[in-house]
KOLVO-697553 format. One record per residue (C-alpha): residue number from 1; residue in one letter; x, y, z. Coordinates in steps of 0.5 Angstrom, whole numbers. Example, Ala and Ser with C-alpha at 12.3 -4.5 7.8 and 13.67 -1.06 7.14 Angstrom:
2
num=1 | residu=a | x=25 | y=-9 | z=16
num=2 | residu=s | x=27 | y=-2 | z=14
END
This chain:
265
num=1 | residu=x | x=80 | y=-23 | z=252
num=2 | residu=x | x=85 | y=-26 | z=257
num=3 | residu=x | x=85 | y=-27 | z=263
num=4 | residu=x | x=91 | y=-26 | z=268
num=5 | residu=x | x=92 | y=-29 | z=274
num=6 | residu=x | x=94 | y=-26 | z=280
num=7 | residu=x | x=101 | y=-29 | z=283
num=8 | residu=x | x=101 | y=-32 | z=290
num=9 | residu=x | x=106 | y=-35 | z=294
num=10 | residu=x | x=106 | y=-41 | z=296
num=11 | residu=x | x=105 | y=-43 | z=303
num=12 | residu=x | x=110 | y=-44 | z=306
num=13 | residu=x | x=115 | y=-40 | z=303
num=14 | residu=x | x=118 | y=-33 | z=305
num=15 | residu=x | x=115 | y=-27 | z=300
num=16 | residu=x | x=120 | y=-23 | z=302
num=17 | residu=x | x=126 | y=-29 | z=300
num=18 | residu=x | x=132 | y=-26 | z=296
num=19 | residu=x | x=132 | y=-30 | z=289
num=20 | residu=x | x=138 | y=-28 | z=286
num=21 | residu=x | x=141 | y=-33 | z=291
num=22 | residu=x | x=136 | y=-39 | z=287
num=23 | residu=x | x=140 | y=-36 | z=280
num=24 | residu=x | x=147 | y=-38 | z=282
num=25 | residu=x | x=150 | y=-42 | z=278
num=26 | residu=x | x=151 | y=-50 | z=281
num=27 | residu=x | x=155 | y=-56 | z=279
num=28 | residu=x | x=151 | y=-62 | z=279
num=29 | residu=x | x=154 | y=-69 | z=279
num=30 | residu=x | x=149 | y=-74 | z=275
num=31 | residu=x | x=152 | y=-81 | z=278
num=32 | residu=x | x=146 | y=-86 | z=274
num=33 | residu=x | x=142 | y=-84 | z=268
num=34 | residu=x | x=134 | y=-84 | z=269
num=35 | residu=x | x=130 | y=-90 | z=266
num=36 | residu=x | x=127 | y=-87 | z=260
num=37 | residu=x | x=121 | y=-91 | z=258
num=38 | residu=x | x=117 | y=-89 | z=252
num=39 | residu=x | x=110 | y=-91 | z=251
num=40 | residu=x | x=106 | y=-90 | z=245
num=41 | residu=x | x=100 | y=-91 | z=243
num=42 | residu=x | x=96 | y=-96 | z=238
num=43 | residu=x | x=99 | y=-103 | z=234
num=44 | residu=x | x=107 | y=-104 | z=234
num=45 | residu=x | x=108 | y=-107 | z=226
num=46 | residu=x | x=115 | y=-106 | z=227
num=47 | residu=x | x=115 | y=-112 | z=232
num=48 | residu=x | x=111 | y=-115 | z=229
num=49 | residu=x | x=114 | y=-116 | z=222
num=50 | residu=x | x=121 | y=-118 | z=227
num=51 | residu=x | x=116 | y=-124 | z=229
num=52 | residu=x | x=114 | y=-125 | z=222
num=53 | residu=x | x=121 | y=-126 | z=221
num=54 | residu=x | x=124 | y=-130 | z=226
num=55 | residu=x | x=118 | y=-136 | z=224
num=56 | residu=x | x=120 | y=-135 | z=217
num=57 | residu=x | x=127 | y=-136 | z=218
num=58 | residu=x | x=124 | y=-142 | z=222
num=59 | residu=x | x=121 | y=-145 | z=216
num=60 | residu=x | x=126 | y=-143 | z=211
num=61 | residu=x | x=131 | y=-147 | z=215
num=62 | residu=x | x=126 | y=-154 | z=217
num=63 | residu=x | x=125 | y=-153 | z=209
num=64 | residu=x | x=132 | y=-154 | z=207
num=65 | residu=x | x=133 | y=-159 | z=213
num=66 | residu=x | x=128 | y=-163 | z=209
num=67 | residu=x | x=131 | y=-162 | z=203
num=68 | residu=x | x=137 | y=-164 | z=206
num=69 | residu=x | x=134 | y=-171 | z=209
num=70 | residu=x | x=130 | y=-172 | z=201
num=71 | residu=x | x=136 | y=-171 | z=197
num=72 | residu=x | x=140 | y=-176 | z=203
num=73 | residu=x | x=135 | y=-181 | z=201
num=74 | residu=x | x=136 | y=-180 | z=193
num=75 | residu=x | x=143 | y=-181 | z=194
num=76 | residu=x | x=142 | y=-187 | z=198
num=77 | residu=x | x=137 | y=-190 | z=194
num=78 | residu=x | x=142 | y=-188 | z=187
num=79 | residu=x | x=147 | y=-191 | z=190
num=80 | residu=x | x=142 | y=-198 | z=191
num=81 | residu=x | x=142 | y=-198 | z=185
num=82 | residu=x | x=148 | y=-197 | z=183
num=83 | residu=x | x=150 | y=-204 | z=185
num=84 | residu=x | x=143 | y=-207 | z=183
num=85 | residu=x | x=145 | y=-204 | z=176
num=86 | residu=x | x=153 | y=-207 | z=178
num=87 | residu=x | x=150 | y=-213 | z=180
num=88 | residu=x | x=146 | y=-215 | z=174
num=89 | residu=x | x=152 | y=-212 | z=168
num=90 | residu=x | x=156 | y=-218 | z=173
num=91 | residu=x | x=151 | y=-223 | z=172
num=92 | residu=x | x=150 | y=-221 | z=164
num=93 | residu=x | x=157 | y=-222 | z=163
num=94 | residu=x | x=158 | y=-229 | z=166
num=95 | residu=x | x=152 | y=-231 | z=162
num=96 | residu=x | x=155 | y=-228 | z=156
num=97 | residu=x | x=161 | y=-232 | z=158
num=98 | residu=x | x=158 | y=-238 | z=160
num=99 | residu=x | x=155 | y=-237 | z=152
num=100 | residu=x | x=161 | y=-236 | z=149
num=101 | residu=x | x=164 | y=-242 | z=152
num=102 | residu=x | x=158 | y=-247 | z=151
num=103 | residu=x | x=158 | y=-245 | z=143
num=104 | residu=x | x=166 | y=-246 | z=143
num=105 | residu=x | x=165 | y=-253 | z=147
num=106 | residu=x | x=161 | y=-256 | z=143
num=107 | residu=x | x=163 | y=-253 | z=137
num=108 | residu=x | x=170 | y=-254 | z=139
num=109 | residu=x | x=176 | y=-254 | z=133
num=110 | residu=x | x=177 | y=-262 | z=131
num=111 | residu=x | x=183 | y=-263 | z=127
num=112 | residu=x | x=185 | y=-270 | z=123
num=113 | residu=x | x=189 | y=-273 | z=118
num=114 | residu=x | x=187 | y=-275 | z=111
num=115 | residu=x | x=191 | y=-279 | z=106
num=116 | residu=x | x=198 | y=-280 | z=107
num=117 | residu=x | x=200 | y=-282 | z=100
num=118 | residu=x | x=206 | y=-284 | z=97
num=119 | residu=x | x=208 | y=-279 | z=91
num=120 | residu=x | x=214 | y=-278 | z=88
num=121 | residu=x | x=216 | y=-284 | z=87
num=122 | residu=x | x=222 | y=-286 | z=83
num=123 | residu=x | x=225 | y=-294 | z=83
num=124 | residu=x | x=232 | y=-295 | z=85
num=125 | residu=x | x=236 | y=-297 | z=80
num=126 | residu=x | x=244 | y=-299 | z=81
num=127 | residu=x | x=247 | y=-293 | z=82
num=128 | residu=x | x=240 | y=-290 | z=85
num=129 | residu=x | x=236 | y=-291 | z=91
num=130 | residu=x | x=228 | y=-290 | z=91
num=131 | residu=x | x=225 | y=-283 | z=93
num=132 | residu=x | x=219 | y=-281 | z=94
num=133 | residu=x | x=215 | y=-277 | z=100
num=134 | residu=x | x=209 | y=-278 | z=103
num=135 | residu=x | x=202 | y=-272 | z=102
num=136 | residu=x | x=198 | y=-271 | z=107
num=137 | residu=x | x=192 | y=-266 | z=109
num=138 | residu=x | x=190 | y=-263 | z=116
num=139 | residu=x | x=183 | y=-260 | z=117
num=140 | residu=x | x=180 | y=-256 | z=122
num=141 | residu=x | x=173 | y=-260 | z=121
num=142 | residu=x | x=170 | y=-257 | z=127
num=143 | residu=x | x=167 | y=-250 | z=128
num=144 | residu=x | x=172 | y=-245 | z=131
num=145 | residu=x | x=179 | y=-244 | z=130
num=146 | residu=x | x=185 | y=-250 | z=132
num=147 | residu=x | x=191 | y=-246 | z=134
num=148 | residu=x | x=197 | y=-251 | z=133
num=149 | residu=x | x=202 | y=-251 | z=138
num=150 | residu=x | x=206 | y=-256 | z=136
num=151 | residu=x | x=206 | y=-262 | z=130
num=152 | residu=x | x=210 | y=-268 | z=128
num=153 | residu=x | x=211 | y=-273 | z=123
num=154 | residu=x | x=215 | y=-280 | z=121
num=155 | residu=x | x=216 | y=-286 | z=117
num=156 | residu=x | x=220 | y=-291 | z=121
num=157 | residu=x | x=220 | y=-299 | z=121
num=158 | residu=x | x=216 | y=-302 | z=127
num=159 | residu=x | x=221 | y=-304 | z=131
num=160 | residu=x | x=225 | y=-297 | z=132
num=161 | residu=x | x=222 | y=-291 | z=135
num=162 | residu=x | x=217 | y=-288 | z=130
num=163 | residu=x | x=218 | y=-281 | z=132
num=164 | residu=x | x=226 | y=-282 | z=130
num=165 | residu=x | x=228 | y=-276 | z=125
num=166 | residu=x | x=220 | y=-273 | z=126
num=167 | residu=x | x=219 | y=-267 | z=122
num=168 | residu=x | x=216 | y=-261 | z=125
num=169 | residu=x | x=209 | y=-259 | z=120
num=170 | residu=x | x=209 | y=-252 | z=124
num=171 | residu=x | x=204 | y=-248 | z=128
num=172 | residu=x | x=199 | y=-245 | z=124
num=173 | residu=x | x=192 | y=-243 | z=125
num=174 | residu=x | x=186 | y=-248 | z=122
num=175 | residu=x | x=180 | y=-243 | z=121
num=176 | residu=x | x=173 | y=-248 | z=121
num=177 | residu=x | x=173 | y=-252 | z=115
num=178 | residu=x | x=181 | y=-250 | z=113
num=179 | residu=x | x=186 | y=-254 | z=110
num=180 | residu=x | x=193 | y=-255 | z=110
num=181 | residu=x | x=197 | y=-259 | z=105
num=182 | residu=x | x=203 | y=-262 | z=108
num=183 | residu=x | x=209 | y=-266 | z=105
num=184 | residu=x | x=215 | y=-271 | z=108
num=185 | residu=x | x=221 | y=-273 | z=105
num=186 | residu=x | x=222 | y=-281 | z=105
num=187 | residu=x | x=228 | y=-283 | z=108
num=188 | residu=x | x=232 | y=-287 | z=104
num=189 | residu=x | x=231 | y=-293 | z=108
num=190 | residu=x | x=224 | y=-292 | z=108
num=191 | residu=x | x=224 | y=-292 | z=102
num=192 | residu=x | x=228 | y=-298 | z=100
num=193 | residu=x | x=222 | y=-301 | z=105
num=194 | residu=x | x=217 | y=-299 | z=101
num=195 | residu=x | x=221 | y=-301 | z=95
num=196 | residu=x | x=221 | y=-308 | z=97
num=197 | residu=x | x=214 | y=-308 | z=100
num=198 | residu=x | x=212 | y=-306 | z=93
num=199 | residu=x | x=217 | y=-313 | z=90
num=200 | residu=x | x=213 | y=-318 | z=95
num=201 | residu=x | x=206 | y=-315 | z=93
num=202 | residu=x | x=208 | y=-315 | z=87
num=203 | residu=x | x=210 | y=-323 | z=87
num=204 | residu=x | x=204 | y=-325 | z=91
num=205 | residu=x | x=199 | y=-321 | z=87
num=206 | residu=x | x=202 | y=-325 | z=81
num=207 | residu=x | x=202 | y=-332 | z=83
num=208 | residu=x | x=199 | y=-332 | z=91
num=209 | residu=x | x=201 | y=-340 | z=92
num=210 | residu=x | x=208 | y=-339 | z=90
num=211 | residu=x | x=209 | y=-334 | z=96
num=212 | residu=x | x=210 | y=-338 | z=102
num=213 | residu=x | x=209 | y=-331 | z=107
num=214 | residu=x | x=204 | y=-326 | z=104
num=215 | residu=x | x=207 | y=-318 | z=104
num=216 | residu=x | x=203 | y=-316 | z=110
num=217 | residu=x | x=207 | y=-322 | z=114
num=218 | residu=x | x=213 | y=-318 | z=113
num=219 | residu=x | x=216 | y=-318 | z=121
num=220 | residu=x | x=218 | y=-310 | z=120
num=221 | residu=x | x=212 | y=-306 | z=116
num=222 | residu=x | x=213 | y=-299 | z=115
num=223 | residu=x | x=208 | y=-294 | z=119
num=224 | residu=x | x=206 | y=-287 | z=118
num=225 | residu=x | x=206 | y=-284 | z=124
num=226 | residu=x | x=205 | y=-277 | z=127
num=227 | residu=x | x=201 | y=-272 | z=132
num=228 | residu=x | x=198 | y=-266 | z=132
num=229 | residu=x | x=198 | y=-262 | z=138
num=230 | residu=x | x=193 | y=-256 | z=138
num=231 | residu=x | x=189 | y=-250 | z=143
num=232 | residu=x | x=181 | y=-248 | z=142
num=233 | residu=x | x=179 | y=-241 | z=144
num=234 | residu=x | x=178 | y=-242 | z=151
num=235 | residu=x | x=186 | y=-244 | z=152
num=236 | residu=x | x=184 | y=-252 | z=153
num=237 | residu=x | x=188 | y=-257 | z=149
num=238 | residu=x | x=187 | y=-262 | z=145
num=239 | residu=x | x=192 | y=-266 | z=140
num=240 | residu=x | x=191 | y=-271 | z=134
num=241 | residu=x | x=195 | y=-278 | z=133
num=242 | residu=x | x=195 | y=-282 | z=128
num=243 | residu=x | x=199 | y=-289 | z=125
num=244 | residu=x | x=198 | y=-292 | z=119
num=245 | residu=x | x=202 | y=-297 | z=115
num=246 | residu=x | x=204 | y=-298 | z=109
num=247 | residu=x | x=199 | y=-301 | z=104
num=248 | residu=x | x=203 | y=-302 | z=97
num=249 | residu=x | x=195 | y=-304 | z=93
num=250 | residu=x | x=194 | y=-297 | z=93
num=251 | residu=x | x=201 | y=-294 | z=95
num=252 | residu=x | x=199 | y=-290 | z=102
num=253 | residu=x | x=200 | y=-292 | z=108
num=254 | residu=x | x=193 | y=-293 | z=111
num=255 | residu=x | x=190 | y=-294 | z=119
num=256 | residu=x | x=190 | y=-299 | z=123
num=257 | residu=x | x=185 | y=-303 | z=126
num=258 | residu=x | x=185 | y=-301 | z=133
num=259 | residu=x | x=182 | y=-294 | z=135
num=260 | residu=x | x=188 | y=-294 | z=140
num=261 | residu=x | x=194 | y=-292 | z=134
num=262 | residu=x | x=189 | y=-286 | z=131
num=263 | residu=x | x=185 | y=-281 | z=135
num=264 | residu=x | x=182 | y=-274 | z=136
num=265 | residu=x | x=181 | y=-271 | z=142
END
């Protein structure tokens, strides 16, 4: 059952008022908006999730700083060992040369002359001169390639220059143990002298008492002279030399007693 209660006005305020006037239409200015706050009840999840998410992305980006700051130190760290690793190839490689050039060293090309013996030979009669030519060989006796640069040989007397009309051997390359047949023609003077030479010995050897002066006193012997001029494979260069008189009991030219007239560098 409801309960109705009397209206009463209020004291203070006329009963009989007119309140047709309080209905009438008004216009109202609203010159600033009310602060509106809205209270709820109980744990706001909403803010608490935003804070969660505010230290996440803190910790994502200290995370990838320290990532950053890791990787930093591994390319340092790469790079160091880089120029170890530099530093080491450098170091075999200049030992790798440095063996190289002790191998070429002391296995070093060596090239000498051997023989030097007269072949060919033809008297000379009346109408035609002696001839003949000189046979000779170049070895590579040592243990790595002799590039020859240059090369020349010659027979003449003892009081010219013996070089004058030296023949050019050319320049080929003696691998360890090569060798290299080489031949010169006699020129004719050279060998009238052997000719004659070979008559002197020939005279001494068949009555030695009736000879005043031996062949080897003859005052202008005939020599065999030349040089050999060569590189190794470190680019050094080397040369042979050699001068040898003619000896007419074996028919060759033969080496002087003095380490000076033929060497090998």
């Amino acid at each position: 059952m409801a309960v109705v209660q009397p209206v009463t006005t209020a004291e203070g305020q006329d009963a009989n008022r007119d309140h047709t006037k309080d209905n009438a239409t008004y216009a109202v200015i609203v010159r600033e908006l009310p602060t509106v706050t809205i209270a709820k009840g109980g744990f706001d999840w909403a803010t608490l999730a935003n804070y969660l998410l505010v230290v996440v992305g803190f910790g994502g980006i200290g995370v990838a700083l320290w990532t950053l700051c890791f990787i930093r130190k591994q390319v340092g760290e790469m790079t160091l060992q880089r120029g170890v690793m530099q530093q080491t190839l450098s170091a075999i490689k200049r030992q790798a040369e440095i063996a190289d050039k002790t191998i070429v060293l002391q296995f070093r090309p060596k090239v000498i002359v051997r023989g030097g013996y007269v072949q060919k030979w033809g008297e000379g009669g009346l109408d035609t001169p002696p001839g003949g030519e000189v046979g000779f060989i170049l070895v590579n006796t040592g243990g790595t390639p002799a590039k020859i640069t240059d090369s020349i040989a010659a027979v003449n007397y003892a009081k010219t220059n013996l070089l004058d009309g030296g023949v050019f051997l050319g320049n080929p390359t003696l691998q360890p143990g090569e060798e290299w047949l080489c031949q010169i023609e006699l020129t004719e003077d050279a060998a009238y002298a052997i000719q004659l030479t070979n008559d002197r010995y020939a005279e001494w050897r068949d009555d030695p008492s009736e000879v005043s002066t031996t062949y080897r006193d003859l005052g202008n012997p005939l020599y065999f002279v030349g040089y050999v001029s060569y590189t190794d494979d470190l680019g050094l260069s080397r040369s042979t030399k050699f001068l040898r008189r003619y000896a007419p009991e074996s028919h060759s030219f033969v080496t002087v007693d003095d380490a000076a007239h033929e060497y090998v560098d």
